[in-house]
C-alpha positions, -999 to 999 in steps of 0.1 A, spaced: -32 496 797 -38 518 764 -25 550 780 6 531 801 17 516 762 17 554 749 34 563 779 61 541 777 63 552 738 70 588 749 95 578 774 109 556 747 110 586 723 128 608 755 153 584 763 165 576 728 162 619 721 187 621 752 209 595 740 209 606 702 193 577 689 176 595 659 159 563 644 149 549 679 132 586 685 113 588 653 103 549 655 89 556 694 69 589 680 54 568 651 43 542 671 30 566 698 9 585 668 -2 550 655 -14 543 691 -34 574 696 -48 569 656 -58 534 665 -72 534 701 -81 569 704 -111 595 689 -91 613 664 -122 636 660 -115 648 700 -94 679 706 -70 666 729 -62 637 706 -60 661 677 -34 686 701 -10 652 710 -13 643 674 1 683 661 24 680 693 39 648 681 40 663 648 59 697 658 85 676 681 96 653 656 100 686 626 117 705 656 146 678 660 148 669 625 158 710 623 187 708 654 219 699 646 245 696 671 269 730 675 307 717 660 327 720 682 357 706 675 381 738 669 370 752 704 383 716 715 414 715 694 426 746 708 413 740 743 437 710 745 465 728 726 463 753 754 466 723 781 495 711 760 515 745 766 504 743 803 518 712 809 554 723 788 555 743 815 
């Protein structure tokens, strides 16, 4: 039941990644570290790896920020404007 909680955690964290829920994200990777922290050996490697891996993923999307794109848009639908003038 441990392990199906932490799962759900990460899937949580996934999900709310995909649909750019930043605080849902970092809440699901917090409690999924506070999961393996309190029903876990900390001392074993693996534990230790998904604790740095859990780590690196939330520094590494903390660091993205999405492209602007909103000139490649504004003169995408200028260009559909002049089509349909046409």
């Amino acid at each position: 039941m441990i392990r199906s909680n932490l799962e759900l955690q990460l899937q949580a964290a996934r999900l709310a990644l995909l649909r750019g829920e930043q605080e849902v994200f970092e809440q699901s990777l917090d409690d999924a570290g506070a999961w393996l922290n309190h029903y876990f050996d900390t001392s074993q490697e693996s534990v230790a790896s998904a604790q740095q891996t859990l780590a690196d993923i939330r520094a590494a999307y903390q660091r993205a920020a999405p492209p602007d794109i909103s000139a490649s848009l504004r003169l995408l639908r200028q260009y559909r404007e002049l089509m349909d003038e046409r």
